[in-house]
C-alpha positions in Angstrom: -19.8 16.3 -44.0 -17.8 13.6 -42.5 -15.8 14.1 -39.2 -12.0 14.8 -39.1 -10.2 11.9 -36.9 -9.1 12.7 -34.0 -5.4 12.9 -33.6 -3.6 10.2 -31.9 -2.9 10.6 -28.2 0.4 11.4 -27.3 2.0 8.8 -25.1 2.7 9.6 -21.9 6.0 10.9 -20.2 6.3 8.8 -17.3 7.3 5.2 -17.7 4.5 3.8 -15.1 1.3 5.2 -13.6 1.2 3.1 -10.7 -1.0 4.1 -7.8 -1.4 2.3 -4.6 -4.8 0.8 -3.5 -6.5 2.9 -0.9 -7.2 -0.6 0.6 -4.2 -3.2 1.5 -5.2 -6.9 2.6 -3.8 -9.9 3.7 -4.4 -13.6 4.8 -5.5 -13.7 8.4 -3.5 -15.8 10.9 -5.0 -17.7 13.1 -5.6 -16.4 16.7 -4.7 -12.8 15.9 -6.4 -10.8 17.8 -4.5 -7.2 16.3 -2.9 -6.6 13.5 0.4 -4.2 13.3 0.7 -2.4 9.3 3.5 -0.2 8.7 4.2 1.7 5.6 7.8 2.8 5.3 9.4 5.2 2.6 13.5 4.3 2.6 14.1 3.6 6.5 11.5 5.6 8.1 7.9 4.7 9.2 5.6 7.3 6.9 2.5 5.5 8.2 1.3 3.3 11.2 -2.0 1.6 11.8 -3.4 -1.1 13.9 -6.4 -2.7 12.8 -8.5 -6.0 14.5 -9.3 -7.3 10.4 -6.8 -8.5 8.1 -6.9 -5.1 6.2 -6.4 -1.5 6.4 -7.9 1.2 4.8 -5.8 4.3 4.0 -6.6 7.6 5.5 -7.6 10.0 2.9 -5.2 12.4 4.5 -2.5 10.2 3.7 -1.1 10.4 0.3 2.4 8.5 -1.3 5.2 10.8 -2.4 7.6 9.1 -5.4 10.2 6.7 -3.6 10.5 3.6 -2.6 8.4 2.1 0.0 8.4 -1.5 2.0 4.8 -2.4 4.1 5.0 -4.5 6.6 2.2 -6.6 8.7 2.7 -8.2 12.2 0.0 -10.0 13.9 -0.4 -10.3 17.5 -1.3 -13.5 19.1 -1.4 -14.1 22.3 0.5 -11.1 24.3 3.3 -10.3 21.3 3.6 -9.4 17.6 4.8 -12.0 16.0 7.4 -11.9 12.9 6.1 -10.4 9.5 3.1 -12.2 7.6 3.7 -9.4 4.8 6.7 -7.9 4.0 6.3 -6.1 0.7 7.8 -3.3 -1.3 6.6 -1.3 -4.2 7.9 2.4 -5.8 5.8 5.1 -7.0 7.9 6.7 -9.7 
């Protein structure tokens, strides 16, 4: 007996399954000794890290609600953060 085919899935609902990387990465700048990462959602910081390497690992505690969110990443050289080396924006529908 042959098989029945399987029926077609059904598309889904939502117009994009985006999901952000657990793991965010940059260039490094020269000299930078720290590294600032801030994840806002509208104005307000959801998220801060400082990290020595020119990336940041998410903690698993940490999980993006739908909105629109901006990361940003300042490296300090020398006694100051310096302007934004990523300044970034994505939304999680």
């Amino acid at each position: 007996r042959a098989a029945k085919p399987k029926p077609a899935a059904k598309p889904s609902k939502s117009r994009s399954s985006f999901v952000p990387a657990r793991v965010f990465a940059w260039g490094p700048v020269q000299g930078a000794t720290t590294y600032r990462v801030r994840f806002y959602r509208g104005q307000r910081v959801v998220l801060q890290r400082t990290t020595k390497t020119a990336r940041v690992e998410l903690p698993r505690s940490f999980a993006f609600a739908k909105g629109r969110y901006r990361w940003v990443v300042e490296a300090k050289v020398g006694a100051k953060y310096g302007s934004a080396v990523v300044d970034s924006k994505f939304t999680i529908p």
